[in-house]
N, CA, C and O of each residue as an XYZ file, in Angstrom:
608
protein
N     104.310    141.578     44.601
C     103.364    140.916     45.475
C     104.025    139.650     46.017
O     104.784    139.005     45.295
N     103.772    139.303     47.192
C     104.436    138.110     47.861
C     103.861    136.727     46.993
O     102.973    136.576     46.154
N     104.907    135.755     47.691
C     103.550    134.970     46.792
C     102.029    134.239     47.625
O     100.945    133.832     47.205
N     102.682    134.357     49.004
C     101.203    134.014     49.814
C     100.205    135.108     49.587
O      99.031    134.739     49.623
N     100.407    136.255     49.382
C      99.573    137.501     48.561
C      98.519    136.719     47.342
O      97.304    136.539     47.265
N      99.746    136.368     46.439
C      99.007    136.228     45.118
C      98.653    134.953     45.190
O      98.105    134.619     44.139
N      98.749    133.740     46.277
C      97.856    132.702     46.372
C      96.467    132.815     46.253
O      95.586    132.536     45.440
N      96.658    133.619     47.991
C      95.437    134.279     48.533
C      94.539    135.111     47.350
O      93.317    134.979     47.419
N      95.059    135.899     46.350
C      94.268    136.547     45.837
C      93.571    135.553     44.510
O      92.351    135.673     44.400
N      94.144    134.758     43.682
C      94.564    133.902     43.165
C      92.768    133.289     43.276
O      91.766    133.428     42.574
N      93.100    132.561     44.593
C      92.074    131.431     45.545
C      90.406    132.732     45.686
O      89.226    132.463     45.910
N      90.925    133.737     45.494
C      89.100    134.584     46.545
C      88.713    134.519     44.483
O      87.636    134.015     44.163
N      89.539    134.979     43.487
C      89.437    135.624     42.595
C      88.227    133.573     41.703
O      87.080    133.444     41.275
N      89.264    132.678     41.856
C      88.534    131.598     41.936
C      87.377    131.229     42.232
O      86.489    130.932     41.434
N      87.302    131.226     43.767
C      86.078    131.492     44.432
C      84.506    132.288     43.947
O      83.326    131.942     43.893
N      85.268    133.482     43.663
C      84.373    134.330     42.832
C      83.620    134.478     42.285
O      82.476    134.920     42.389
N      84.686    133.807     41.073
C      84.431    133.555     39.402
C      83.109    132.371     39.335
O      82.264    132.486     38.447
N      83.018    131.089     40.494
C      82.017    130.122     40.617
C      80.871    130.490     40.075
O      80.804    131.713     39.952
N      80.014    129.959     39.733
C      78.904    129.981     39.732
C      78.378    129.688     40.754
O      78.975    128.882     41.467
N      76.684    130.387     41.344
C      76.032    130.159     42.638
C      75.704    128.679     42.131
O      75.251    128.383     41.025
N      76.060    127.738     43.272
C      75.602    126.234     42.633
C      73.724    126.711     43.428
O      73.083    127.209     44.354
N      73.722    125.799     41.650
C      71.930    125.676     42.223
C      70.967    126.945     42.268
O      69.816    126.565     42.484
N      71.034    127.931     42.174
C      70.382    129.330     41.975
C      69.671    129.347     41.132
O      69.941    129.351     39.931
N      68.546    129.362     41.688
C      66.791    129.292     40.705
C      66.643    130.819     40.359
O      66.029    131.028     39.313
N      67.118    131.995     41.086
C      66.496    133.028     40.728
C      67.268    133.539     39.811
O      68.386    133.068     39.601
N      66.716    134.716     39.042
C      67.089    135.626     38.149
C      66.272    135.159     36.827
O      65.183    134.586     36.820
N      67.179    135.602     35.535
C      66.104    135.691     34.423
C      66.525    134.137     33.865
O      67.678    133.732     34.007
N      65.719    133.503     33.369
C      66.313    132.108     32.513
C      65.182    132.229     31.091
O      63.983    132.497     31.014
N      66.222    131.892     30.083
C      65.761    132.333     28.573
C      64.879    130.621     28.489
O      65.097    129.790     29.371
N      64.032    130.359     27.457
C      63.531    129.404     27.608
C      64.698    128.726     26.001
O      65.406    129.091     25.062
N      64.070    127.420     26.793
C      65.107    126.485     25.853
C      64.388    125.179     25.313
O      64.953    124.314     24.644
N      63.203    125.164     25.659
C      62.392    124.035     25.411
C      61.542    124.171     24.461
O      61.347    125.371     24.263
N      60.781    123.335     23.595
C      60.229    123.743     22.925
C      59.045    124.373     23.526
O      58.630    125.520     23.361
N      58.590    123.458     24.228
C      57.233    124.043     25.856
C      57.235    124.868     26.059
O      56.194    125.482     25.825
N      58.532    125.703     26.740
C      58.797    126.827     27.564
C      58.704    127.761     26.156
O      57.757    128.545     26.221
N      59.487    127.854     24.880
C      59.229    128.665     23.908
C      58.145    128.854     23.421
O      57.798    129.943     22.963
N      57.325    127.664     23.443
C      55.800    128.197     22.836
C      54.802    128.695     24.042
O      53.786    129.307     23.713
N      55.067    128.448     25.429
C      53.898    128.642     26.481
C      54.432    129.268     27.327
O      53.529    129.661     28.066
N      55.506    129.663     27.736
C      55.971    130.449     28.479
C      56.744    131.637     28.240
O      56.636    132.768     28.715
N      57.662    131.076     27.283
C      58.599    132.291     27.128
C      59.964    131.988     28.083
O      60.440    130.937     28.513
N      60.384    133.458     28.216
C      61.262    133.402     29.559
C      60.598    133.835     30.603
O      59.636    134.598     30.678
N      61.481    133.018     31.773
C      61.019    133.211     33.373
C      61.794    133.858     33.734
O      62.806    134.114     33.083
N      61.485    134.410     35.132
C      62.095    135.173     35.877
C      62.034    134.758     37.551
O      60.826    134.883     37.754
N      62.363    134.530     38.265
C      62.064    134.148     39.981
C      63.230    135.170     40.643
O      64.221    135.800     40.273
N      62.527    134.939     41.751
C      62.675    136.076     42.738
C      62.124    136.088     43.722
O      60.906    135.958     43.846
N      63.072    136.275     44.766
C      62.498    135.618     46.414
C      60.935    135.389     46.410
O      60.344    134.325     46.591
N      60.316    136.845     46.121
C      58.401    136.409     46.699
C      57.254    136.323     44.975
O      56.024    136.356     45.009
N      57.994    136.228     43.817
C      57.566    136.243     42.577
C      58.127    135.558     41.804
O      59.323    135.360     42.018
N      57.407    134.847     40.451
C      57.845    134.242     39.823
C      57.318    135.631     38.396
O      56.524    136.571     38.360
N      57.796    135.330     37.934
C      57.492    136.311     36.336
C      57.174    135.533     34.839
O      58.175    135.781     34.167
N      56.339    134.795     34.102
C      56.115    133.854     33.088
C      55.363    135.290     32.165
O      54.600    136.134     32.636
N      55.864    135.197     30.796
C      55.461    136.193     29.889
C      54.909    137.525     30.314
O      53.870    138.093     29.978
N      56.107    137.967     31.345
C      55.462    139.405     31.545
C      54.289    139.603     32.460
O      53.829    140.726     32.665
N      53.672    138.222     33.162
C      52.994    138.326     34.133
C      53.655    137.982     35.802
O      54.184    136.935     36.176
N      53.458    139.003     36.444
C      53.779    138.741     37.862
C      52.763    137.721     38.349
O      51.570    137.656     38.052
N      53.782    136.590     39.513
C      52.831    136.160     40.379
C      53.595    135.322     41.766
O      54.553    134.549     41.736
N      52.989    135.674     42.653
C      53.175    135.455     43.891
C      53.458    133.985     44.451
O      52.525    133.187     44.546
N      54.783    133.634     44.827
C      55.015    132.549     45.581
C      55.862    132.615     46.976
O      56.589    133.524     47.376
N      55.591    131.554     47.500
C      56.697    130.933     48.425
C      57.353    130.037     48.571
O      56.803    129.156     47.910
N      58.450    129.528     49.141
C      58.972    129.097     49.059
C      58.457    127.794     50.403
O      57.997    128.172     51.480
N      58.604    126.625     50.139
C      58.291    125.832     50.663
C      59.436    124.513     51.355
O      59.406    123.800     52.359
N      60.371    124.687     50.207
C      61.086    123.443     50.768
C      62.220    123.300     49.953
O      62.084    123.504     48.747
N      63.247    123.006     50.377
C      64.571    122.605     48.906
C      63.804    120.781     48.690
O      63.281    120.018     49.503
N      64.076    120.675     47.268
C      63.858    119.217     46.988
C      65.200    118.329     46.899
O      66.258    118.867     46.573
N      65.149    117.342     47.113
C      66.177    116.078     47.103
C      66.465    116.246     46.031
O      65.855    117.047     45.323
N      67.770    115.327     45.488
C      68.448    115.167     43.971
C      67.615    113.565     43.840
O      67.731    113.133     42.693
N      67.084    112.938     44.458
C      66.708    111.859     44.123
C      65.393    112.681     43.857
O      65.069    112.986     42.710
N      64.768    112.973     44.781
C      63.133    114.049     43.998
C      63.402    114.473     42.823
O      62.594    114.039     42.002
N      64.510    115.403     42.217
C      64.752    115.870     40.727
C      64.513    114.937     39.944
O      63.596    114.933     39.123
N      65.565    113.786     40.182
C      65.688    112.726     39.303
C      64.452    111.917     38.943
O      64.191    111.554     37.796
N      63.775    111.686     39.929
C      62.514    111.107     39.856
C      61.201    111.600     38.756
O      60.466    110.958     38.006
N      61.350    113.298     39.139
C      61.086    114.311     38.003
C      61.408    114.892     36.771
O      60.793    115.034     35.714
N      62.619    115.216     37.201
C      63.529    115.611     35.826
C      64.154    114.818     34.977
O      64.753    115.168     33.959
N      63.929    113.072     35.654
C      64.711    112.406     34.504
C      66.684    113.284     35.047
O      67.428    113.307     34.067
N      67.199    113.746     36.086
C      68.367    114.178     35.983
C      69.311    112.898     37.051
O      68.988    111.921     37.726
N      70.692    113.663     36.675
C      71.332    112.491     37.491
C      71.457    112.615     38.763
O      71.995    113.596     39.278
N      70.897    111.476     39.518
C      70.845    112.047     40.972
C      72.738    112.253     41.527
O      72.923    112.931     42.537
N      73.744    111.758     40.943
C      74.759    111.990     41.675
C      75.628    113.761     41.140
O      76.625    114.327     41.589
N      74.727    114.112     40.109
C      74.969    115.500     39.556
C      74.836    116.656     40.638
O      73.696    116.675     41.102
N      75.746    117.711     41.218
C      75.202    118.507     41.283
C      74.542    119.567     40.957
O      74.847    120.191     39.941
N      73.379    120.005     41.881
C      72.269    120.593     41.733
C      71.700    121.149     42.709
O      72.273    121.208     43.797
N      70.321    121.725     42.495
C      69.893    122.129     43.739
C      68.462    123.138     43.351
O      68.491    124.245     42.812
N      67.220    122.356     43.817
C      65.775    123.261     43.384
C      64.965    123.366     44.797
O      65.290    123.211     45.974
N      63.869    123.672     44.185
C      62.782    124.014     45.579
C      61.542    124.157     45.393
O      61.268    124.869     44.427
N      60.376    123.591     46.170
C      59.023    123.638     46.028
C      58.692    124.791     46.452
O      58.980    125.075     47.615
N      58.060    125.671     45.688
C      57.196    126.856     45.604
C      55.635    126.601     45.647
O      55.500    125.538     45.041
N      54.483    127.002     46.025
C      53.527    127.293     46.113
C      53.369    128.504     45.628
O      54.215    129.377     45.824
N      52.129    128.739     44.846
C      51.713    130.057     43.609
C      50.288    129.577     43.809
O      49.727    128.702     44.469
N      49.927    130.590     42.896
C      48.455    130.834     42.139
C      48.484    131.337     41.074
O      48.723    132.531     40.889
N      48.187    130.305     39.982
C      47.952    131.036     38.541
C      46.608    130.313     38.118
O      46.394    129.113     38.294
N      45.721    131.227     37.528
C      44.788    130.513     37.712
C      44.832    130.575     35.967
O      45.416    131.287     35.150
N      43.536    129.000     35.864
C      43.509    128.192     34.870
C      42.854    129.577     33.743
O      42.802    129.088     32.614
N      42.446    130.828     33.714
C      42.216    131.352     33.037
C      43.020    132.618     32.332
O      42.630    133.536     31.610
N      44.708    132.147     33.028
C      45.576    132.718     32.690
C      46.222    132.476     31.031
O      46.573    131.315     30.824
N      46.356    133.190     30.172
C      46.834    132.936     29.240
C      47.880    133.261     28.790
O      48.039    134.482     28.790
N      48.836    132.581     28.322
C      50.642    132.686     27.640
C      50.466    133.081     26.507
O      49.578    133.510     25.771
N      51.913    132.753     26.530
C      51.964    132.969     24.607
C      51.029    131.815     23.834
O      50.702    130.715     24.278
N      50.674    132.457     22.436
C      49.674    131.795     22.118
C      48.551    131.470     22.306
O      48.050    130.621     21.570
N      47.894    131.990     23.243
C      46.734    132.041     24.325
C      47.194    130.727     24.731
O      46.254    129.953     24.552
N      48.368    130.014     25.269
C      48.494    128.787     26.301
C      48.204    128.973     27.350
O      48.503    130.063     27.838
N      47.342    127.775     28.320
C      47.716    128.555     30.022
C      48.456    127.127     29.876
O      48.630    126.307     28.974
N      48.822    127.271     31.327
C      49.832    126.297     31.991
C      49.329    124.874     32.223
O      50.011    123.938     31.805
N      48.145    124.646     32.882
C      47.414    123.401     33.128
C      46.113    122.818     32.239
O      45.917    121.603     32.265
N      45.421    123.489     31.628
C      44.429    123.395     31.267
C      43.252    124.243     31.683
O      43.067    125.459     31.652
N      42.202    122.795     32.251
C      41.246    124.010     32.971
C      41.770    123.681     34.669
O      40.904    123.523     35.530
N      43.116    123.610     34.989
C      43.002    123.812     36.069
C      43.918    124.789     36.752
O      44.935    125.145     36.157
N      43.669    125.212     37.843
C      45.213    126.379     38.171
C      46.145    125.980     38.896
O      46.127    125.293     39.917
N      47.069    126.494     38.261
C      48.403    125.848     38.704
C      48.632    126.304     40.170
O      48.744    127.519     40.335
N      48.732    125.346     41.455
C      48.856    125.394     42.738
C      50.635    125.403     43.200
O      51.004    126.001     44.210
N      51.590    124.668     42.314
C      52.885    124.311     42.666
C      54.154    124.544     41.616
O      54.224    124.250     40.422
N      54.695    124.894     42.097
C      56.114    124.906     41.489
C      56.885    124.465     41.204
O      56.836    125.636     40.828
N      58.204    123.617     40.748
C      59.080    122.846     40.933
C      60.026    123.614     40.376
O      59.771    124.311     39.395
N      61.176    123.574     40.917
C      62.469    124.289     40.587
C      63.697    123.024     40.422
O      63.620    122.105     41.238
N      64.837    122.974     39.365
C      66.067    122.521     40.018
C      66.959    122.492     38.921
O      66.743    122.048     37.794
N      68.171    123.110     39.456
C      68.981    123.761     38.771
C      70.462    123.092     38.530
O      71.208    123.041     39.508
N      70.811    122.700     37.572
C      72.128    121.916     37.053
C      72.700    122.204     35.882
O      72.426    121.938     34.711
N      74.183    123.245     36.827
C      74.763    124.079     35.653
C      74.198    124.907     35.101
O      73.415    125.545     35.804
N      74.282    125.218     33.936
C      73.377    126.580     33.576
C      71.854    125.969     32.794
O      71.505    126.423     31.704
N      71.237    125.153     33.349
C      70.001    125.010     32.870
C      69.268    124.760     34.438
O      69.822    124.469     35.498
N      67.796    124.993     34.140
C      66.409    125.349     34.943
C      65.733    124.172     34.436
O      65.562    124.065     33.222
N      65.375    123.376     35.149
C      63.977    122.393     34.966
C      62.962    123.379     35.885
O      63.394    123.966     36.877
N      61.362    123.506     35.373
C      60.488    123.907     36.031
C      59.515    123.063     35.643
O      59.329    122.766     34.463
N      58.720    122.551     36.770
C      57.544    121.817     36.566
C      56.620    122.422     37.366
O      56.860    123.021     38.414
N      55.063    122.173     36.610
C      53.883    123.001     37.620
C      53.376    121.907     37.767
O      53.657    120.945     37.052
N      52.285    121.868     39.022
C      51.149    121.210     39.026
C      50.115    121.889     39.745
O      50.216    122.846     40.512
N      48.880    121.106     39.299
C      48.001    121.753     40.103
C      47.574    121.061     41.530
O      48.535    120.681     42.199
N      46.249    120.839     42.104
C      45.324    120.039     43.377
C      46.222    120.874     44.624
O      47.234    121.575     44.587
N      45.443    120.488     45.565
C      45.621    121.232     46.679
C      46.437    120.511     47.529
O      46.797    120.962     48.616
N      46.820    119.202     47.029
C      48.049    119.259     47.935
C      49.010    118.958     47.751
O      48.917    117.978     47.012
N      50.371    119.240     48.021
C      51.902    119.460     47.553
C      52.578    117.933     46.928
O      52.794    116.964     47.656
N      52.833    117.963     45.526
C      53.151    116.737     44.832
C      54.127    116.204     45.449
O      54.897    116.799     46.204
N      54.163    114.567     45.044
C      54.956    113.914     45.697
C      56.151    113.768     44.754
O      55.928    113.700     43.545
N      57.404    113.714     45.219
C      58.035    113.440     44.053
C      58.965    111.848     43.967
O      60.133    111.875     44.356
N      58.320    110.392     43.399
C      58.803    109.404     43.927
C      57.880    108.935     42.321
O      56.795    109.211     41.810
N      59.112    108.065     41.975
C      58.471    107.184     40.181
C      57.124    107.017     40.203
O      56.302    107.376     39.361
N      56.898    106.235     41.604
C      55.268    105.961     41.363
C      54.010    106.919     41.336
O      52.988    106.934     40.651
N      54.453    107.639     42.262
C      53.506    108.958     42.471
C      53.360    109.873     41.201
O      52.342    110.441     40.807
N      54.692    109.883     40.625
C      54.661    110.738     39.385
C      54.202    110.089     38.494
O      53.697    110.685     37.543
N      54.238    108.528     38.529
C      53.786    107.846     37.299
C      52.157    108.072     37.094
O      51.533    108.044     36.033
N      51.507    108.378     38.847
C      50.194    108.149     38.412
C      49.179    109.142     38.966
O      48.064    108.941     39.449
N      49.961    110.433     38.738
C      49.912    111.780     39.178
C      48.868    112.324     38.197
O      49.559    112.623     37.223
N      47.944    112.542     37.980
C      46.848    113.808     37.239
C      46.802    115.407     37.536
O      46.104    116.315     37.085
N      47.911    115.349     38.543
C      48.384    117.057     38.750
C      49.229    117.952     37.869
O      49.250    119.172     37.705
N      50.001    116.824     37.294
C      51.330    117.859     36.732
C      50.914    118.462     35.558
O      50.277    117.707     34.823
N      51.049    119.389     35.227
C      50.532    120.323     34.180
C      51.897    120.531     33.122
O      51.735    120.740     31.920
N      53.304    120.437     33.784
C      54.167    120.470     31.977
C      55.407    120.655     32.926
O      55.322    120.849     34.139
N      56.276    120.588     32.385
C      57.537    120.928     33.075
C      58.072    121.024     31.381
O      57.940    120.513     30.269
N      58.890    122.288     32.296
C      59.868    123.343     30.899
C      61.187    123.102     30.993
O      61.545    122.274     31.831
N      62.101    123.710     30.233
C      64.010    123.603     30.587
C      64.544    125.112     30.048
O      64.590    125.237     28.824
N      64.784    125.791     30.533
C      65.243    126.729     30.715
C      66.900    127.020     30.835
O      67.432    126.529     31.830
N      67.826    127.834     29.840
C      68.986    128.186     29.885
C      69.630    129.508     30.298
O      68.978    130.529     30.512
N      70.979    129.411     30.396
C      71.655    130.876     30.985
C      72.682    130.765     29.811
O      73.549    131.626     29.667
């Protein structure tokens, strides 16, 4: 093989091997204590999210900022990463493992996704309109229902 051959092959085989930076979908095992007792493992997927074996319907709404994560996740905003606001319906009479639901008595309206390296932050909330994600807002937020951490 030449060696601009085996650069070239070298460099795609590299390429490859990457990980998708930031990729919310597929299966993520739970890693939290939260996510192990009330969720389980998740699953996402372009128009579904999957929590203990129950299907449910989202969309996709928006990629979030690394300063939005951070604000949420407690992550480092100069880390890369990369999540997204979903809109769902699970309603408050849904039950998890353990008979947990997600919010209480309320149903979970939102999603939060964001992904750094091989772990998943997910946060829900509920109210009807799309959380803000900024210290103060979160500080004095009555929507958020739990955020989980999730591994690969």
């Amino acid at each position: 093989m030449r060696p601009k051959h085996c650069l070239l092959a070298i460099t795609l085989l590299l390429i490859c091997s990457l990980p998708t930076l930031a990729q919310d979908k597929g299966l993520w095992t739970s890693a939290s204590s939260s996510a192990k007792t009330i969720t389980g493992d998740i699953s996402i997927a372009e128009t579904r999210v999957t929590i203990d074996f129950f299907n449910f319907p989202i969309g996709q709404i928006r990629v979030i900022q690394a300063a939005e994560a951070s604000a949420l996740f407690d992550t480092d905003v100069n880390a890369p990463g990369g999540g997204s606001l979903y809109r769902l319906n699970i309603s408050a009479n849904q039950h998890f493992q353990r008979k947990n639901t997600l919010c209480g008595s309320e149903d979970v309206q939102w999603m939060v996704t964001w992904v750094e390296g091989r772990t998943l932050s997910v946060a829900f909330f509920s109210g009807a309109n799309a959380p803000v994600f900024t210290m103060d807002a979160l500080a004095n937020t009555t929507d958020r229902c739990g955020t989980f951490q999730y591994g690969r």
